[in-house]
Every structure is written in structure tokens, then in C-alpha cells.
DOVOGU-384040 format. One record per atom (N, C-alpha, C, CB): residue in one letter; x, z, y. Coordinates in pm, whole numbers, plus 50000, padded with zeros to 5 digits. Atoms other than C-alpha are relative to their C-alpha. Glycine has a CB too. Example, Ala and Ser with C-alpha at 12.3 -4.5 7.8 and 13.67 -1.06 7.14 Angstrom:
a500895000049881a512305078049550a500905000050120a499015012550003s499184999449881s513675071449894s499235007350109s500414985850046
This chain:
x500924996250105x464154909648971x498564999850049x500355013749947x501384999449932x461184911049215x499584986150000x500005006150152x500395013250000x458974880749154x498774997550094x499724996049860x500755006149870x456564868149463x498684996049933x500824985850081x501275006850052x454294850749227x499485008649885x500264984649949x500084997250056x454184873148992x498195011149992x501285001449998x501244991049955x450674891748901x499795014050053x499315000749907x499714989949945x451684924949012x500714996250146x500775007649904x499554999649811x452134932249404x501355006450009x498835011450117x498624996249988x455434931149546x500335012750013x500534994650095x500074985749991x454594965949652x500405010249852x498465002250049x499844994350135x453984977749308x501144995249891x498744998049940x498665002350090x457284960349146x501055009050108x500534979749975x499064993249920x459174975849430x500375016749940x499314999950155x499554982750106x457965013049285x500455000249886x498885009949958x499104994650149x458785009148948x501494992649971x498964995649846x498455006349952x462174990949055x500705012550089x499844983550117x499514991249897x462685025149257x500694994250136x500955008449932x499454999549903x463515004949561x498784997450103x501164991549995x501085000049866x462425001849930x499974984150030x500655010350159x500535010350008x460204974949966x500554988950148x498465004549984x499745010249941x461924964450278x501214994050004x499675001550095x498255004450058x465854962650127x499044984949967x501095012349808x500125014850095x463304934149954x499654988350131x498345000849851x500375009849916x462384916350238x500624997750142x498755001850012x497685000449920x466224921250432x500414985349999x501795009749848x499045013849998x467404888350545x501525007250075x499104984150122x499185000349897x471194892350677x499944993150060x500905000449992x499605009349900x472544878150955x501414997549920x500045006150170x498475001650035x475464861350924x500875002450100x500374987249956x498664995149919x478914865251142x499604986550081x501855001749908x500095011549910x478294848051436x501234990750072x499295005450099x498975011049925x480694820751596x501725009350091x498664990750160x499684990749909x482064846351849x500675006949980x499345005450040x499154988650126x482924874551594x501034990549941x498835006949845x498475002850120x484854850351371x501094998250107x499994982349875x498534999549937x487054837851647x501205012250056x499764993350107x499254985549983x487344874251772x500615003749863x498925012850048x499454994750117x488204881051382x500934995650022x499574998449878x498635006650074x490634852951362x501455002250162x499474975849943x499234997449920x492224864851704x500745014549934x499255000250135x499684987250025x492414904351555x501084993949900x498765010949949x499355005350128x493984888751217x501164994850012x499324990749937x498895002449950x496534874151395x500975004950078x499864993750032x499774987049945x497454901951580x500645008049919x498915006150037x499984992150136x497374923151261x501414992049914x498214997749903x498775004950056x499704897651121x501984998550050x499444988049986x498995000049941x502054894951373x501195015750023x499404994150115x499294986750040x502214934451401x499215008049957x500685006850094x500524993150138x500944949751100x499965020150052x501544995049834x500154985449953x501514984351257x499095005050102x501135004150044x501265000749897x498904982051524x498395003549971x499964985850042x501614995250052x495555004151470x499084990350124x499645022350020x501315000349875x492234996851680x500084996650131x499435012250027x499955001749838x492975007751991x501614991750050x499895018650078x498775011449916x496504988852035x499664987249954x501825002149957x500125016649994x494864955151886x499144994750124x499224994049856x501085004249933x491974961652102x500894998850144x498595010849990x499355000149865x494704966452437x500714985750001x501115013250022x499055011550045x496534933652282x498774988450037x500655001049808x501475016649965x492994910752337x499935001850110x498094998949938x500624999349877x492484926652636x501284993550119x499475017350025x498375002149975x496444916952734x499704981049999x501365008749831x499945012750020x495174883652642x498594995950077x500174996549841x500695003449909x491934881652869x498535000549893x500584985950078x500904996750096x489384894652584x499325014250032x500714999849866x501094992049992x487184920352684x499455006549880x499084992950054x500644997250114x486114939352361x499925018850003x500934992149865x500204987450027x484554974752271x500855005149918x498925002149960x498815000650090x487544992052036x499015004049887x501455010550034x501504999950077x483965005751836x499774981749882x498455000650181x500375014150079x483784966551746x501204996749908x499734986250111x498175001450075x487494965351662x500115004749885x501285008550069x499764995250116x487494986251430x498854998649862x500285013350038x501495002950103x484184975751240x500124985849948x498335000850096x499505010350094x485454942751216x501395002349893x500304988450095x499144992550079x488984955951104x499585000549855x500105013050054x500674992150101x486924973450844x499344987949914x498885011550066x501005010750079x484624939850769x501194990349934x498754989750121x499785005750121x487494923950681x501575005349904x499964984050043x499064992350044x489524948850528x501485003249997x499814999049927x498764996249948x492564955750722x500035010750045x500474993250081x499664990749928x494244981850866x501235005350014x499375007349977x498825000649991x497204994951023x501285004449915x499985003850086x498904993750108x500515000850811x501165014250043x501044985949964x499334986649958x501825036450899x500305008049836x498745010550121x499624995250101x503135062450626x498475013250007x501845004350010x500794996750004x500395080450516x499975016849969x499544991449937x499534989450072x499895116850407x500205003149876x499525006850022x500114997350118x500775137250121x500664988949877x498635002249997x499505008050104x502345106649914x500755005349884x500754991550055x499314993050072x504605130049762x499475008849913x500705005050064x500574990050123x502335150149576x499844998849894x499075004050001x500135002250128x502315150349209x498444998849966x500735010849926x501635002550069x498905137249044x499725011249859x499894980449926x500554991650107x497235158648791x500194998449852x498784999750014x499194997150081x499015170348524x501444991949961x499245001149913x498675001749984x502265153648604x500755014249980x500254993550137x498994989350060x504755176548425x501225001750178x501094990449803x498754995349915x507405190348708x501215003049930x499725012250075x498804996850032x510855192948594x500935008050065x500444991249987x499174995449864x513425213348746x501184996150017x500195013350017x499065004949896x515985205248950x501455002649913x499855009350161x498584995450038x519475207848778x500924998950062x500464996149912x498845000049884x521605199649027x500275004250133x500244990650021x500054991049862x520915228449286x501385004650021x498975013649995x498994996849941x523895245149251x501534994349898x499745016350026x498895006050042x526395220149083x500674991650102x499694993049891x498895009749928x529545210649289x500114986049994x501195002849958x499445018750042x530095170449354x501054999450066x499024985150052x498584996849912x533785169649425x500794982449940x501165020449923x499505013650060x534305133449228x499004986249970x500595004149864x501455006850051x532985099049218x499604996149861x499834987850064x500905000950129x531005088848941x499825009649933x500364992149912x500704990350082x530165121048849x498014999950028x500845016150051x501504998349971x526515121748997x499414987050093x499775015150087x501085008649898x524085087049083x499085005950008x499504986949971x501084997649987x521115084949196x499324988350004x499855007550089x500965011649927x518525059749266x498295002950032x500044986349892x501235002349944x515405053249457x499504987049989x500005003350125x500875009249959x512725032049501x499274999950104x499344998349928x500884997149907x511055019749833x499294991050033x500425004350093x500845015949938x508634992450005x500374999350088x498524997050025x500285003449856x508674975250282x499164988550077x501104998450043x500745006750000x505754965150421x500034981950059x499345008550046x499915016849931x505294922150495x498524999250039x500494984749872x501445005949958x502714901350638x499004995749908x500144988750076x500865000650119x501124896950276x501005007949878x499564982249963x499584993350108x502024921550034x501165012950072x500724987849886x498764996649972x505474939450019x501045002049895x499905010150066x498635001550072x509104939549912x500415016849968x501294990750113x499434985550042x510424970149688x501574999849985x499345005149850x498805000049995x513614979849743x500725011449878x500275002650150x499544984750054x515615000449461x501874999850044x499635001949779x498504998549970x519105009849511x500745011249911x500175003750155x499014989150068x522015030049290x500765005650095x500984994849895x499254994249940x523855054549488x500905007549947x499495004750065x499194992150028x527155073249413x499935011050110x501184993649978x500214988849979x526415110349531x501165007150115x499925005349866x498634998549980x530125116049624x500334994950145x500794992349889x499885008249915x530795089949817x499084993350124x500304993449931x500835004349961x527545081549953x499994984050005x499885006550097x499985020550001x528225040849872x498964998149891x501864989749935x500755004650101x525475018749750x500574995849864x499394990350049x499065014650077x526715002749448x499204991749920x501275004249886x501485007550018x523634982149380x498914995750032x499575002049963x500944999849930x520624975049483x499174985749980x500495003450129x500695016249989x517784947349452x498635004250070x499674990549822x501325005449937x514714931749614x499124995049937x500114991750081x501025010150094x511734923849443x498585002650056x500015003949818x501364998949944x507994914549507x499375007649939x499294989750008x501014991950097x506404935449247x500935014149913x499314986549865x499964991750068x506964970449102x500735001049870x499035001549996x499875001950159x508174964148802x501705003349912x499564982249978x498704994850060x511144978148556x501374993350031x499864999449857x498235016950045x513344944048548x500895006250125x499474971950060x499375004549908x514574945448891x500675017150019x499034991050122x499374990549990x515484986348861x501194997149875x499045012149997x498754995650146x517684978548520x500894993150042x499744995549821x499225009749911x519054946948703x500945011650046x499074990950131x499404989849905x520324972148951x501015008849955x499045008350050x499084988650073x521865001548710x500634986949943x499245013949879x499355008550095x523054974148484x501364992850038x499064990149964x499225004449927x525044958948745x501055013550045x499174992650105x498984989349969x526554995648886x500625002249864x499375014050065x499334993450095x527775004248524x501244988749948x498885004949884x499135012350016x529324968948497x500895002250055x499644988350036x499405001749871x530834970248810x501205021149999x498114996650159x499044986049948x532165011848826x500015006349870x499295011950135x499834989850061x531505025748502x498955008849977x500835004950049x501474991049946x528775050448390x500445011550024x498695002349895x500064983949918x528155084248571x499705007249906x498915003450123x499934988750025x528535119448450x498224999949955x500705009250126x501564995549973x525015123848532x498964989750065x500015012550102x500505011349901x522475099248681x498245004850029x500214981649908x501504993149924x519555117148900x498714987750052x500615009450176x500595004949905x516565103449025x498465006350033x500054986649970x501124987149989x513075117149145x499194994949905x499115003450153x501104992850187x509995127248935x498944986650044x498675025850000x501285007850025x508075093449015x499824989349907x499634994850107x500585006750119x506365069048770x501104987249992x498234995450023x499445015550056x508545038848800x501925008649998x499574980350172x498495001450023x512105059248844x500385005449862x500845008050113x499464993350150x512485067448458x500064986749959x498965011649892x499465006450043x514625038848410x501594998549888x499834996650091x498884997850084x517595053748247x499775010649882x501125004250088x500444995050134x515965067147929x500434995649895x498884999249978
């Protein structure tokens, strides 16, 4: 918006633009030669083992005859938006105003199968993205009797799953699962 030629001084478009007159006259640098290969060494690293923070990529270059500050490691990391895949905190906490339900099956006996499934949903992280795993369980028995793989979140591949256990055994008494957003598939 700041114009050079313009009859007002760059100074004076700068104040009534509320900015600092030298953000206006900021050249970056760009990523030098050096950095990218160090990037495309970290990146490959990162890909190979995705669980690896900072300081074990930065012991992994140095394993490889790379010399690097772990300070830099992690600033590139950061520049190009990676970072390691560990379980994080708190995941389990309900978001704001998620209703809680209670528990009905604290103190009900399971003495037969197909009285009580269950199913979950889980990830597992890959080298781009990750695979969700859901699975039907009989309670009783503890046997899967279902289960699929899919790249994306999504309903199909949980109904797949039940659709197939009810085929296959019959439907359950009861069919549990926890209080999160994608397991309210048997509604």
C-alpha cells in the first residue's frame, strides 16, 4: 500500500498505515544452500523415524558426520513444520459443552457372548498422514469380530465394520462405545 513515488513521504504513509517504517524497508533473506540440504537431510530423518524430536535428529546428523546446533534443529523443524509424533496430553478431555453420559455398564455382569460389544477407534501414525483403525469387540470373549483400515475419519469404514459383525454373529444385547465424536455409529 506504501507508494515510493507517491506525494506524501514514505515516513508519513508509514504513520497513518500504523506501521514501522522499517517492516517497509525489510528485505528477507532467503534459505541459504546449506540450510536446505541440512532441511532435506532433517526431513529425511523425520521421515524415516517420525518419532524423533530435536535432540535425537540432531544426534542422528551428527551419527552421520554433521555438526549442527540442536537450537537450529529445531527452528528449522519449526520452518518447515514438522515435529515429532508422540501421544500428546490430555486428548481425552471432553471439549466444551460436550454432554457426559453415564456409564451403564458399571455394575452389569458379562457372563455370555453377544451380550455386550464394543468398538473403538484409533490412528496410526505414517510417513504422510495416517491410517484409522476401528474395530468391533465381543466383551465376553474378548475376540475381534471386525475391524477395518481406512485413510480418513469418516463414518463408511465404522458401519462397514458393525455391518459385517452383525452379518457374521448376530446383533448384541447391548453395543458400548466411548463418548467421542466419530463413535456414534450405531444410532
Amino acid at each position: 500500500m506504501i507508494d515510493s513515488n507517491h506525494q506524501l513521504p514514505v515516513t508519513r504513509q508509514c504513520q497513518l498505515l500504523d506501521l514501522n517504517r522499517s517492516s517497509y524497508y525489510y528485505q528477507p533473506n532467503g534459505v541459504s544452500d546449506d540450510e536446505l540440504k541440512l532441511m532435506k537431510q532433517i526431513d529425511e530423518i523425520h521421515l524415516r523415524l517420525p518419532f524423533y524430536g530435536s535432540r535425537r535428529i540432531k544426534d542422528e546428523l551428527e551419527d552421520n558426520g554433521i555438526i549442527v546446533n540442536r537450537k537450529k534443529v529445531q527452528r528449522l523443524m519449526r520452518l518447515m513444520g514438522i515435529m515429532a509424533v508422540y501421544p500428546k496430553k490430555n486428548t481425552s478431555c471432553p471439549g466444551k459443552g460436550h454432554k457426559i453420559y453415564p456409564y451403564l455398564l458399571r455394575h452389569l455382569s458379562i457372563d455370555k457372548p453377544n451380550q455386550v460389544w464394543c468398538t473403538d477407534l484409533t490412528y496410526v501414525p505414517m510417513a504422510k498422514g495416517f491410517a484409522y483403525v476401528v474395530a468391533i469387540m465381543d466383551w465376553h470373549s474378548r475376540k475381534v469380530l471386525s475391524w477395518r483400515i481406512s485413510n480418513s475419519m469418516d463414518r463408511d469404514s465404522c458401519m462397514d465394520a458393525l455391518e459385517e459383525a452383525i452379518e457374521l454373529y448376530g446383533k448384541p444385547e447391548i453395543f458400548n462405545s466411548d463418548q467421542g465424536s466419530q463413535s456414534a455409529i450405531y444410532q
